[in-house]
Each structure stands twice: as C-alpha cells, then as structure tokens.
PDB file of N, CA, C and O in Angstrom:
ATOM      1  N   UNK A   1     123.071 -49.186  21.077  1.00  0.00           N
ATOM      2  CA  UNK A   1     122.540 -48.943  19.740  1.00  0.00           C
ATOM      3  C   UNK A   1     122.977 -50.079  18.813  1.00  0.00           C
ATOM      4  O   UNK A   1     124.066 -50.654  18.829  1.00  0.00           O
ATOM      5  N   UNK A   2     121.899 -50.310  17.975  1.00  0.00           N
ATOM      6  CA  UNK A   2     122.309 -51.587  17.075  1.00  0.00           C
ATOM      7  C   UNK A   2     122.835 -51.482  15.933  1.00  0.00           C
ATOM      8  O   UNK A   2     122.103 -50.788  15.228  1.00  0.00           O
ATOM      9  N   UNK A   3     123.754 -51.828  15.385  1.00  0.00           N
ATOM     10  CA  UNK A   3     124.657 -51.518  14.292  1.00  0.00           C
ATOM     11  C   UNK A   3     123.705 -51.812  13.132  1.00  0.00           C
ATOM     12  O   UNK A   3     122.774 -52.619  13.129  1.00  0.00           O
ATOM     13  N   UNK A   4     124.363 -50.512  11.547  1.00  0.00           N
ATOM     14  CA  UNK A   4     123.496 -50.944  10.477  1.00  0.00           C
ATOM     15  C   UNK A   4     123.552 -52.074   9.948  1.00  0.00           C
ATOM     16  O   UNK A   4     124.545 -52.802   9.930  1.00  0.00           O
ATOM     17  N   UNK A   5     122.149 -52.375   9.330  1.00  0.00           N
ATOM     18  CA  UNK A   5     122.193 -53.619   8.215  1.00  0.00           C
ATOM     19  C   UNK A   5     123.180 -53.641   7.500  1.00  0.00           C
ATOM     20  O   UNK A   5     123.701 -52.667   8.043  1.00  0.00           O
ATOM     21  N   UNK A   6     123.968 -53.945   6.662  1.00  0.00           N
ATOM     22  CA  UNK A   6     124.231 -54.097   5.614  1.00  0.00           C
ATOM     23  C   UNK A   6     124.480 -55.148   4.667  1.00  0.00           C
ATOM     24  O   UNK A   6     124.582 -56.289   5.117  1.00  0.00           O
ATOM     25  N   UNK A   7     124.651 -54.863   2.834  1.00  0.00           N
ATOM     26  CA  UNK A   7     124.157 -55.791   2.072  1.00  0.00           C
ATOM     27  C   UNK A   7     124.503 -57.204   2.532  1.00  0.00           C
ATOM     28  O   UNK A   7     123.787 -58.179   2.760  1.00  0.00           O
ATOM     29  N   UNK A   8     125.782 -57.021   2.597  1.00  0.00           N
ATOM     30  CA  UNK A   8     126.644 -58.436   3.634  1.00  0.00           C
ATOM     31  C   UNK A   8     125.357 -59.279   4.397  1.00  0.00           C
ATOM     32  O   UNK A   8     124.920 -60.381   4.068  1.00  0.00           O
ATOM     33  N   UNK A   9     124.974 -58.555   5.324  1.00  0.00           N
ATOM     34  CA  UNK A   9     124.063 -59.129   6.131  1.00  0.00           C
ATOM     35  C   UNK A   9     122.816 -59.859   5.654  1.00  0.00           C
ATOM     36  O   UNK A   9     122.351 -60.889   6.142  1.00  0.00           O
ATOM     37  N   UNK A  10     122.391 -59.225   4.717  1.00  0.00           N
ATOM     38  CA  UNK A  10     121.639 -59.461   4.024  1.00  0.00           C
ATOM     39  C   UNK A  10     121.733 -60.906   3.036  1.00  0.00           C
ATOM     40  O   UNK A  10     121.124 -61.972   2.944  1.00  0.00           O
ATOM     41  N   UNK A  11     122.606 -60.391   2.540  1.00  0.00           N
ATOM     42  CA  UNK A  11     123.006 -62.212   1.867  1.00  0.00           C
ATOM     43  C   UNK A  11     122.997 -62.811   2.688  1.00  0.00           C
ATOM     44  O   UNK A  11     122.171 -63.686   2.949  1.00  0.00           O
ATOM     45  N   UNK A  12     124.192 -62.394   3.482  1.00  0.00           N
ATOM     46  CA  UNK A  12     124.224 -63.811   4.334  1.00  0.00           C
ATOM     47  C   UNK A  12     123.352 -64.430   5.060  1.00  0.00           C
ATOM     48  O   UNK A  12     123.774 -65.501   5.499  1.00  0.00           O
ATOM     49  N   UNK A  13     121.796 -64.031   5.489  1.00  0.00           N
ATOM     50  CA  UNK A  13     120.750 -64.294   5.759  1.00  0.00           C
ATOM     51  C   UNK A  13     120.295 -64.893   5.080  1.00  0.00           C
ATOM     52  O   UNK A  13     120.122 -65.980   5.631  1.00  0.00           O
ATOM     53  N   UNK A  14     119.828 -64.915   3.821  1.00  0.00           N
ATOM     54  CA  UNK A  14     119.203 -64.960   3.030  1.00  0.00           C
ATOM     55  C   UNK A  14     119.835 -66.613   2.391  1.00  0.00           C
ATOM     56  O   UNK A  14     119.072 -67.403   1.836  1.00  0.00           O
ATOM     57  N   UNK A  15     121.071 -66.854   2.566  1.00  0.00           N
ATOM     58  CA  UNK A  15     121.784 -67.640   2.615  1.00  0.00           C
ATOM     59  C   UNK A  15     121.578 -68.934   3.427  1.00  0.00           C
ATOM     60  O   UNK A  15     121.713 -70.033   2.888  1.00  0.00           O
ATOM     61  N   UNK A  16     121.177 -68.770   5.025  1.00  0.00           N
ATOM     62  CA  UNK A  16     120.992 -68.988   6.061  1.00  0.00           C
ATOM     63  C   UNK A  16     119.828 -69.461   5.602  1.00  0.00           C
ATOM     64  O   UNK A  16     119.775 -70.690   5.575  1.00  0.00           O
ATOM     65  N   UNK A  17     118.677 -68.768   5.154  1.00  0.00           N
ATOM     66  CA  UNK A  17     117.210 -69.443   5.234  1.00  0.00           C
ATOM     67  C   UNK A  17     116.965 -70.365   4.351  1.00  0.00           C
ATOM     68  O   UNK A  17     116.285 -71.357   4.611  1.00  0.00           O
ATOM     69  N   UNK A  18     117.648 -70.066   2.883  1.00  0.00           N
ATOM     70  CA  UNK A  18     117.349 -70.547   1.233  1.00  0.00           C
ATOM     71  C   UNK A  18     117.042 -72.240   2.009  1.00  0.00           C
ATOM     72  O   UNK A  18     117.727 -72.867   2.817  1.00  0.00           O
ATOM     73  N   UNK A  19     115.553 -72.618   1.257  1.00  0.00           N
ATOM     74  CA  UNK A  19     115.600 -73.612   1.693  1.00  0.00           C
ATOM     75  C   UNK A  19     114.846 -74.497   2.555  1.00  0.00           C
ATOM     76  O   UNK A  19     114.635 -75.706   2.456  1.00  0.00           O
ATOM     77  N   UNK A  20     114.308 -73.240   3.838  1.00  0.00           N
ATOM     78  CA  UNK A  20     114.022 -72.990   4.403  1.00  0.00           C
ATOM     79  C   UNK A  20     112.636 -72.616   4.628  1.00  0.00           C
ATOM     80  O   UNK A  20     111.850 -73.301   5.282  1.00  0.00           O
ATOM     81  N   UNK A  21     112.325 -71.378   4.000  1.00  0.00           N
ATOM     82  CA  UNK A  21     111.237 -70.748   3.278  1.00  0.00           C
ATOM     83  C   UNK A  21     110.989 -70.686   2.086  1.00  0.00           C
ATOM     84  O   UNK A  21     111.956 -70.785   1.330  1.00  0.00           O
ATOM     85  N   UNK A  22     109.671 -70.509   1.511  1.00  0.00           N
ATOM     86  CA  UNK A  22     109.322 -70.370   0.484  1.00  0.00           C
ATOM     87  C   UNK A  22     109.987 -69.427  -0.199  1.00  0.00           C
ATOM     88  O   UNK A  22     110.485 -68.566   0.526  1.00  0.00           O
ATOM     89  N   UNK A  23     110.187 -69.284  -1.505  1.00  0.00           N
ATOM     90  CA  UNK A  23     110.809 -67.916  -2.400  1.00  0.00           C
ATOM     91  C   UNK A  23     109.254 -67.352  -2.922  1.00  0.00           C
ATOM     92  O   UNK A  23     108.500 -67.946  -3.693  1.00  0.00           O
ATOM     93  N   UNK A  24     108.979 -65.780  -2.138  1.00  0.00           N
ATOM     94  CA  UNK A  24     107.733 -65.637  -2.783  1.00  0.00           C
ATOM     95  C   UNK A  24     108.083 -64.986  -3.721  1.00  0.00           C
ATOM     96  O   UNK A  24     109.267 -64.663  -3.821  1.00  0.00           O
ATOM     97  N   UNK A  25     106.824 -64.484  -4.996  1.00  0.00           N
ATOM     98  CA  UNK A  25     106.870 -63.485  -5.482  1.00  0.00           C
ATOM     99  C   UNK A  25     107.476 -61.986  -5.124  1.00  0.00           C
ATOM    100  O   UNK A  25     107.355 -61.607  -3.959  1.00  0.00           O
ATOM    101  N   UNK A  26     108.095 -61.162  -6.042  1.00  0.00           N
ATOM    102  CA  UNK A  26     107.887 -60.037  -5.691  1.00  0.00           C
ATOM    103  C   UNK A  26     107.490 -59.164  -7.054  1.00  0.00           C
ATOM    104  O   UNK A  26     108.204 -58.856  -8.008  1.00  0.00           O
ATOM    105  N   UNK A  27     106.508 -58.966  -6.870  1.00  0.00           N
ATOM    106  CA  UNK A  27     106.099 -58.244  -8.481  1.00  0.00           C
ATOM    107  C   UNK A  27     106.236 -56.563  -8.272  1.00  0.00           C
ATOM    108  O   UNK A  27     106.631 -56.120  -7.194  1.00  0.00           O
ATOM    109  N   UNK A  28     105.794 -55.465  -9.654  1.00  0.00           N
ATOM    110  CA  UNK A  28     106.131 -54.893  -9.538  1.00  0.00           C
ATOM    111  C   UNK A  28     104.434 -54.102  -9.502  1.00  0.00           C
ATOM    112  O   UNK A  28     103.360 -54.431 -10.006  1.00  0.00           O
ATOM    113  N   UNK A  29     104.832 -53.034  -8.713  1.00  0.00           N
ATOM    114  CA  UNK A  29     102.893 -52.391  -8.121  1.00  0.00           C
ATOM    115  C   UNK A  29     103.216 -51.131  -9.175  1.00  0.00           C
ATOM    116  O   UNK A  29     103.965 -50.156  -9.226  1.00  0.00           O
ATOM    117  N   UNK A  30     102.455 -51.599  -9.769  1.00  0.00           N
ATOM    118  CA  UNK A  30     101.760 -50.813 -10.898  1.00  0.00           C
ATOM    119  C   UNK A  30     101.265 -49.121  -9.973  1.00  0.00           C
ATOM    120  O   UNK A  30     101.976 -48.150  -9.713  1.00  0.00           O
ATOM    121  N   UNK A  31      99.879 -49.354  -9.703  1.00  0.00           N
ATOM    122  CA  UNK A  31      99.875 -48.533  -8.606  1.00  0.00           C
ATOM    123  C   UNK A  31     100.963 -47.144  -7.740  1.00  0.00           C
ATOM    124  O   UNK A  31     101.133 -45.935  -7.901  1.00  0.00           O
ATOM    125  N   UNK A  32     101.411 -48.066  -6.940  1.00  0.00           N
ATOM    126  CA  UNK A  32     102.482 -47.545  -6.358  1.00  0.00           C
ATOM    127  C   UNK A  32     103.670 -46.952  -6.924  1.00  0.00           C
ATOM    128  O   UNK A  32     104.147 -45.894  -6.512  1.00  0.00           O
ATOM    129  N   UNK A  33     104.186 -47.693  -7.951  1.00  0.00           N
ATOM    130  CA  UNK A  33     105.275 -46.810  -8.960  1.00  0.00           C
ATOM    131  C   UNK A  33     104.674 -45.623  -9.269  1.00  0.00           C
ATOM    132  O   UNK A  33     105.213 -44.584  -8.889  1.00  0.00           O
ATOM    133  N   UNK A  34     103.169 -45.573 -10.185  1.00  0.00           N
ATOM    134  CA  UNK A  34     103.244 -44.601 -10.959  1.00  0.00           C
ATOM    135  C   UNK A  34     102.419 -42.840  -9.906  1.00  0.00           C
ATOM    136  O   UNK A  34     102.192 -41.641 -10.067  1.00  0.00           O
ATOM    137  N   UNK A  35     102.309 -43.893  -8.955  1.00  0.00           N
ATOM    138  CA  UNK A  35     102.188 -42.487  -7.359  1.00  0.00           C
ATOM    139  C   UNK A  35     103.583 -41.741  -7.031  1.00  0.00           C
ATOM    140  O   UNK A  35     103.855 -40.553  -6.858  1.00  0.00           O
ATOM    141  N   UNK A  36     104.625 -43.340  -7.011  1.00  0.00           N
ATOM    142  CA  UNK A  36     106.389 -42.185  -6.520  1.00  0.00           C
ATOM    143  C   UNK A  36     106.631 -41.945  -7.686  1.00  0.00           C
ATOM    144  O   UNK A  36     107.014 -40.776  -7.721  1.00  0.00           O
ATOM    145  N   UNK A  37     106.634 -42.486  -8.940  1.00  0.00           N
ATOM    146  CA  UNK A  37     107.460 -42.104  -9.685  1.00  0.00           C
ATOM    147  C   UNK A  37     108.486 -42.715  -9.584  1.00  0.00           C
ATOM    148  O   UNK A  37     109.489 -42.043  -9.342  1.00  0.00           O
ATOM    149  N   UNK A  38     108.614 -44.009  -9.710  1.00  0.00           N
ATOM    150  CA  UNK A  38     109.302 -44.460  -9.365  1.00  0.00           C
ATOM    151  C   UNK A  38     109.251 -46.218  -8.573  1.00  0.00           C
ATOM    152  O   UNK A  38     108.680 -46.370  -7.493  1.00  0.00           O
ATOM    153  N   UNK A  39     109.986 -47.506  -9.372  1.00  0.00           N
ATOM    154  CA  UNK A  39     109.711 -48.681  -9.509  1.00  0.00           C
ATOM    155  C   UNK A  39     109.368 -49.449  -8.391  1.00  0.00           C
ATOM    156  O   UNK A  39     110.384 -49.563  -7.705  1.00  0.00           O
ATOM    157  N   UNK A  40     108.266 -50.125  -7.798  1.00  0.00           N
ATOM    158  CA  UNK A  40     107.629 -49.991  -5.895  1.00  0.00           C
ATOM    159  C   UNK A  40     107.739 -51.710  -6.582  1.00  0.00           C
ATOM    160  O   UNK A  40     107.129 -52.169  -7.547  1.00  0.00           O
ATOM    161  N   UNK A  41     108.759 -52.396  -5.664  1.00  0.00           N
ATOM    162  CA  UNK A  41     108.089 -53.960  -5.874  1.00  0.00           C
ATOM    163  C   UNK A  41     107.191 -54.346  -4.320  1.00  0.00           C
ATOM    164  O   UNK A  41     107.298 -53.864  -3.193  1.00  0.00           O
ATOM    165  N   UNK A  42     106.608 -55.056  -4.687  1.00  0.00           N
ATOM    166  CA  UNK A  42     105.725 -55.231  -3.601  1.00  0.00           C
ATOM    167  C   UNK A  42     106.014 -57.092  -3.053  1.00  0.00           C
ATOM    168  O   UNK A  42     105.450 -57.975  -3.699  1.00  0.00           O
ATOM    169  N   UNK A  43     106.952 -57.471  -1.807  1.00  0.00           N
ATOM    170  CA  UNK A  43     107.535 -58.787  -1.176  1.00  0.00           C
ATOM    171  C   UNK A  43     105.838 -59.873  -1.006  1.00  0.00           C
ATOM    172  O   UNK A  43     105.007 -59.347  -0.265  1.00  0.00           O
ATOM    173  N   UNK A  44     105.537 -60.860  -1.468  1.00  0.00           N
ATOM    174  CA  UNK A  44     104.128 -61.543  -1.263  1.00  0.00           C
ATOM    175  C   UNK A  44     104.506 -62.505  -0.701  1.00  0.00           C
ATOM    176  O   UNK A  44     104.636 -63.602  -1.243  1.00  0.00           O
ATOM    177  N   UNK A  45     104.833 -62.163   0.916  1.00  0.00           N
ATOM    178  CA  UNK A  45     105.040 -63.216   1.918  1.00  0.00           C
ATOM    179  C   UNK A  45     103.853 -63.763   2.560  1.00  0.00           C
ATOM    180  O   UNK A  45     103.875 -64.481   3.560  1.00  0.00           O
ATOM    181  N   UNK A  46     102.452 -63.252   1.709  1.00  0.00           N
ATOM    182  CA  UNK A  46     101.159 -63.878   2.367  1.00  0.00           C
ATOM    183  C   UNK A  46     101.378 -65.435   1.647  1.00  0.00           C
ATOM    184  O   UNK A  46     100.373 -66.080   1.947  1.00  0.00           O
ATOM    185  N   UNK A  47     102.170 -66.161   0.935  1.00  0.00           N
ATOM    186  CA  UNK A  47     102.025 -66.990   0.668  1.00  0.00           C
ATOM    187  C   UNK A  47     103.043 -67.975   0.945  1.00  0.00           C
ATOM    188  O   UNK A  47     103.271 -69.113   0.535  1.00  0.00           O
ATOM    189  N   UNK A  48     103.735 -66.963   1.999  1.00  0.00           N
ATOM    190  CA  UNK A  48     104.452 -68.237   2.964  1.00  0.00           C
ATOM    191  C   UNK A  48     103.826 -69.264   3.791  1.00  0.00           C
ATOM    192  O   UNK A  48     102.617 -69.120   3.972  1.00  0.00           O
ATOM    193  N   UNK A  49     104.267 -70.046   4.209  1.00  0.00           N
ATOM    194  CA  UNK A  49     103.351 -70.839   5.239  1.00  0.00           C
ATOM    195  C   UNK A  49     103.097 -70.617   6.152  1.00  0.00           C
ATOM    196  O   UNK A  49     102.724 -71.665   6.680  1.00  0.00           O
ATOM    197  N   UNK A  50     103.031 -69.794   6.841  1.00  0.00           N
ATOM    198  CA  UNK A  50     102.616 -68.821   8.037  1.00  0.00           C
ATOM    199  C   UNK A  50     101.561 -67.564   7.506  1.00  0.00           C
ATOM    200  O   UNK A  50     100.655 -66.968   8.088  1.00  0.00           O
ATOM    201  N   UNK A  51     102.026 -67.473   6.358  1.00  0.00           N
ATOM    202  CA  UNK A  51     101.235 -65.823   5.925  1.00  0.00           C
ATOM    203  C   UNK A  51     101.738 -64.764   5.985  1.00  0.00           C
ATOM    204  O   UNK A  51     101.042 -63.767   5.792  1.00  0.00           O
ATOM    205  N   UNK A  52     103.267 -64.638   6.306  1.00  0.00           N
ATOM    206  CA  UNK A  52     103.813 -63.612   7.134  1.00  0.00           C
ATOM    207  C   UNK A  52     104.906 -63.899   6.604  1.00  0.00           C
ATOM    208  O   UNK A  52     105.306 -64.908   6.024  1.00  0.00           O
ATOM    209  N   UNK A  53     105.681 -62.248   7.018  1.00  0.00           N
ATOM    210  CA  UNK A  53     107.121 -61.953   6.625  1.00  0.00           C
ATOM    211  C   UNK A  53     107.951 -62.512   7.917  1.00  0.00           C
ATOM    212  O   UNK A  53     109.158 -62.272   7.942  1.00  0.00           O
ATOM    213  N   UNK A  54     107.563 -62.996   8.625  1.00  0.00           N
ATOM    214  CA  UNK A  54     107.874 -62.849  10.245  1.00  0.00           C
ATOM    215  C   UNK A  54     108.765 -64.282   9.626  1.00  0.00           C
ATOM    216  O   UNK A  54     109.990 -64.339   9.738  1.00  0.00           O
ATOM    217  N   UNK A  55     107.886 -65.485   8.919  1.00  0.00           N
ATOM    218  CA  UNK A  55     108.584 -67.001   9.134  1.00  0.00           C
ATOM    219  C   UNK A  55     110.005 -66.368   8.751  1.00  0.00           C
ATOM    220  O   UNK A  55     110.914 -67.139   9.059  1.00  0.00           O
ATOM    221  N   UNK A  56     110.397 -65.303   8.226  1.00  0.00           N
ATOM    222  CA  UNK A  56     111.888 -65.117   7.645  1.00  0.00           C
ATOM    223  C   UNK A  56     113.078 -64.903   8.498  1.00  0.00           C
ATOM    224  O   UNK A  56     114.101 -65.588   8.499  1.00  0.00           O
ATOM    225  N   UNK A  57     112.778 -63.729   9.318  1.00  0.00           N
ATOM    226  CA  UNK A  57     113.547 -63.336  10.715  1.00  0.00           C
ATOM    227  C   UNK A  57     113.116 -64.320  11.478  1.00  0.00           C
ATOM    228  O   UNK A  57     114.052 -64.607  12.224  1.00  0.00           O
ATOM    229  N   UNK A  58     112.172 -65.018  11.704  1.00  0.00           N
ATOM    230  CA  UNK A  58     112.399 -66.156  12.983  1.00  0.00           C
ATOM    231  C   UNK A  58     113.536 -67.110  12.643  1.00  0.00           C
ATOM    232  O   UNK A  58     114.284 -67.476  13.550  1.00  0.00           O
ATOM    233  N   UNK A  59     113.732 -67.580  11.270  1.00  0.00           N
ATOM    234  CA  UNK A  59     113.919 -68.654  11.087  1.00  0.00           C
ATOM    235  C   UNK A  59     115.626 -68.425  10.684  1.00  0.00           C
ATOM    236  O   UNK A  59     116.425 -69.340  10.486  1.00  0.00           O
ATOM    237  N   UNK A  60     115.890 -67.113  10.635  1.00  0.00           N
ATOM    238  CA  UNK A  60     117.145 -66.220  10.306  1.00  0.00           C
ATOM    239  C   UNK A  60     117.897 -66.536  11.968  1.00  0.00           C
ATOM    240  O   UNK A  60     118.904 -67.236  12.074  1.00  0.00           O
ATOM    241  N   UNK A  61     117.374 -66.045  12.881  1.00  0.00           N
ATOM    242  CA  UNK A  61     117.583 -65.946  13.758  1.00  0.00           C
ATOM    243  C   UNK A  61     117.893 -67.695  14.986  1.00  0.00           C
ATOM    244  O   UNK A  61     118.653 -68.018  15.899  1.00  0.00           O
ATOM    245  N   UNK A  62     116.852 -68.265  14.273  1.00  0.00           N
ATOM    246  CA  UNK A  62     117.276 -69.447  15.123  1.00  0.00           C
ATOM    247  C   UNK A  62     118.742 -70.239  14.392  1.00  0.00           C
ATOM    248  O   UNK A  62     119.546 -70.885  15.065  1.00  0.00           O
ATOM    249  N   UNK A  63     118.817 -70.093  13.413  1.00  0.00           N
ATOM    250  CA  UNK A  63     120.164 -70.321  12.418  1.00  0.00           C
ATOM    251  C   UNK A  63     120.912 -69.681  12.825  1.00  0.00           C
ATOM    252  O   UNK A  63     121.959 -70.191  12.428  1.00  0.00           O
ATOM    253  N   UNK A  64     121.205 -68.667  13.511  1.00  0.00           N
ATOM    254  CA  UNK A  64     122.021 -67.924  14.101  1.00  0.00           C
ATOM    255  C   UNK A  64     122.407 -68.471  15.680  1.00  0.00           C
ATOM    256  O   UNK A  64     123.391 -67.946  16.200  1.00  0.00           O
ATOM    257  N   UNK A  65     121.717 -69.433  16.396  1.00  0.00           N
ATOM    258  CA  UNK A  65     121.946 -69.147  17.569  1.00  0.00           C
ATOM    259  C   UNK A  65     122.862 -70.291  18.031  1.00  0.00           C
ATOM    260  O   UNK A  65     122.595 -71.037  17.089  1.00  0.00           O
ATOM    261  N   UNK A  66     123.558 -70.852  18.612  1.00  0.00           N
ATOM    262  CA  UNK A  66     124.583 -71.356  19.226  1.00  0.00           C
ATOM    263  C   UNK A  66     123.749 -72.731  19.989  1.00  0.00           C
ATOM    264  O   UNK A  66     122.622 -72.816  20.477  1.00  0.00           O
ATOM    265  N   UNK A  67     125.294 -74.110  19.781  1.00  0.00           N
ATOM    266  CA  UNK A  67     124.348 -75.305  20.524  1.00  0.00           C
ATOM    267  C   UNK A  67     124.100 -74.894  21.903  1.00  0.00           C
ATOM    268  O   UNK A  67     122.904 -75.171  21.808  1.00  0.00           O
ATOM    269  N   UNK A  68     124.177 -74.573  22.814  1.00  0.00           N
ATOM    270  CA  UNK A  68     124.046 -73.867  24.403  1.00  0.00           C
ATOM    271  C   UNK A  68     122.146 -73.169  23.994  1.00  0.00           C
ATOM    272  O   UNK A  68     121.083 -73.746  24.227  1.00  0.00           O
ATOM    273  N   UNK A  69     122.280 -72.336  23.602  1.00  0.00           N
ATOM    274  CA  UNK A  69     120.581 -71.484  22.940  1.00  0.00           C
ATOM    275  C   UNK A  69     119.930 -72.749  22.872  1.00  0.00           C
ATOM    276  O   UNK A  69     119.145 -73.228  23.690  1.00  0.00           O
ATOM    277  N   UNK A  70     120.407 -73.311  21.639  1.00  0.00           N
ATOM    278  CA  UNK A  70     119.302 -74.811  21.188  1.00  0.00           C
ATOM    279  C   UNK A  70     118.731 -75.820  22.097  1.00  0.00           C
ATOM    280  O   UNK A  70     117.613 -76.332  22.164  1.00  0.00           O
ATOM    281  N   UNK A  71     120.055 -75.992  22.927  1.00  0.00           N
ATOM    282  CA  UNK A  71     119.128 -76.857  24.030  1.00  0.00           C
ATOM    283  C   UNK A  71     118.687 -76.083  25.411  1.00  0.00           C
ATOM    284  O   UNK A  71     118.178 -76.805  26.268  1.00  0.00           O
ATOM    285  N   UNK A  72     118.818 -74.813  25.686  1.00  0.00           N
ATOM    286  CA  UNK A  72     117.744 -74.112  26.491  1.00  0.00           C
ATOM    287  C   UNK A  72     116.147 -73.851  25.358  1.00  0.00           C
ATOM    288  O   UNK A  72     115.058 -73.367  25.666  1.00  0.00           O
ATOM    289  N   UNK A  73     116.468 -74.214  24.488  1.00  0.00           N
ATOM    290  CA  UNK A  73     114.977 -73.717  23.782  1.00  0.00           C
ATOM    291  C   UNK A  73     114.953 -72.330  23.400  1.00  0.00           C
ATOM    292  O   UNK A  73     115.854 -71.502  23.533  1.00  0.00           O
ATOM    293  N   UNK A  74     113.425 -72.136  22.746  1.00  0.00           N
ATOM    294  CA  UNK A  74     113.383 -71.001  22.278  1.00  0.00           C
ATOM    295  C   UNK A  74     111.390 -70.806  22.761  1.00  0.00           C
ATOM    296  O   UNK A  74     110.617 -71.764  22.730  1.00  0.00           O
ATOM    297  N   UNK A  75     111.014 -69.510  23.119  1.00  0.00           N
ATOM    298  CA  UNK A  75     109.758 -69.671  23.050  1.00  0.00           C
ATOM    299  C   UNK A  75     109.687 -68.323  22.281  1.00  0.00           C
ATOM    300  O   UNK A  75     110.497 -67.396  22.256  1.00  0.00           O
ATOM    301  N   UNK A  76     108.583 -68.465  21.712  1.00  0.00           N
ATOM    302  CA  UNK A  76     108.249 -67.092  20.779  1.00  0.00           C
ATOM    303  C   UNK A  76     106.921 -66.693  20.535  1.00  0.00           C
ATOM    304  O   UNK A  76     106.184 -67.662  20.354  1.00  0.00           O
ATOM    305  N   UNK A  77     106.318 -65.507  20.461  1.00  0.00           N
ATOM    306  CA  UNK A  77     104.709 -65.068  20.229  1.00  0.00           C
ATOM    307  C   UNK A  77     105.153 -64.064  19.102  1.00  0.00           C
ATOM    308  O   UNK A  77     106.134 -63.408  18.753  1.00  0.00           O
ATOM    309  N   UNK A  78     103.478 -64.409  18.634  1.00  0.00           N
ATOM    310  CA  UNK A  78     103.342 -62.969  17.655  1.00  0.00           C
ATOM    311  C   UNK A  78     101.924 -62.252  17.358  1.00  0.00           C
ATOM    312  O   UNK A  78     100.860 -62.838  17.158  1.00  0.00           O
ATOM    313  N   UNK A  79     102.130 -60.930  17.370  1.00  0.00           N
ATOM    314  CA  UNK A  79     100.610 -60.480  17.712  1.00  0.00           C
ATOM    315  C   UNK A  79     100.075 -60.194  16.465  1.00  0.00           C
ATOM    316  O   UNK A  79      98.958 -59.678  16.434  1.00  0.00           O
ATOM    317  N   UNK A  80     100.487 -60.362  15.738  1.00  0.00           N
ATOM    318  CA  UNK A  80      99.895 -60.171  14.520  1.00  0.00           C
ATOM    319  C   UNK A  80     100.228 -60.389  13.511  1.00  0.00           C
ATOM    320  O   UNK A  80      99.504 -60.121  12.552  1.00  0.00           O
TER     321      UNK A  80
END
C-alpha cells in the first residue's frame, strides 16, 4: 500500500518542477461553487505544452529518479 500524500510532498514537487512547466491558471468556477456551495477552483493545464496535467507527474517523477534510472532510460505512453 502506498503511503499518503502529504503537504510536504507536495511542495516539494512542486519545487522539483518550478521551471519546468508552465504555471497555469487556476481560476475560480463560478458554476461549480455556487452548485457545492462552496469555492471550486478549476487547474487549466490545457495550456500546458502537452495539454495535459500528466506533463506535471511525468516530469515530477523523472526529477526524482537516480543517475543508474537515467542512463537505463525511461519509456512512457499515454492514452489519453
């Protein structure tokens, strides 16, 4: 079982990428708040360079990996 996120992790990711990726928007959905009741921001990673939330964890993750990983490579797909 995989241990929780936490905020820690989170920075420190976020840390890891700055730089990296684009900083998108995150605005606040009008919409969606006034359905929960409550403030819905909505992440606009369609305007990363990929289009996707994905460039974030890929790019989290290869920053993470060790010189031994780097020079076996990395191959990766995504279905959507």
């Amino acid at each position: 079982m995989t241990a929780a996120v936490t905020l820690a992790d989170i920075r420190a990711a976020r840390k890891r990428i700055e730089g990296r990726v684009l900083r998108s928007p995150c605005p606040r959905s009008i919409p969606l708040s006034e359905a929960v009741g409550l403030d819905v921001f909505c992440k606009l990673d369609v305007f990363q360079r990929t289009g996707s939330f994905k460039e974030r964890g890929a790019c989290n993750a290869l920053m993470l990996l060790d010189k031994d990983q780097k020079q076996r490579g990395v191959v990766a797909a995504s279905a959507g």
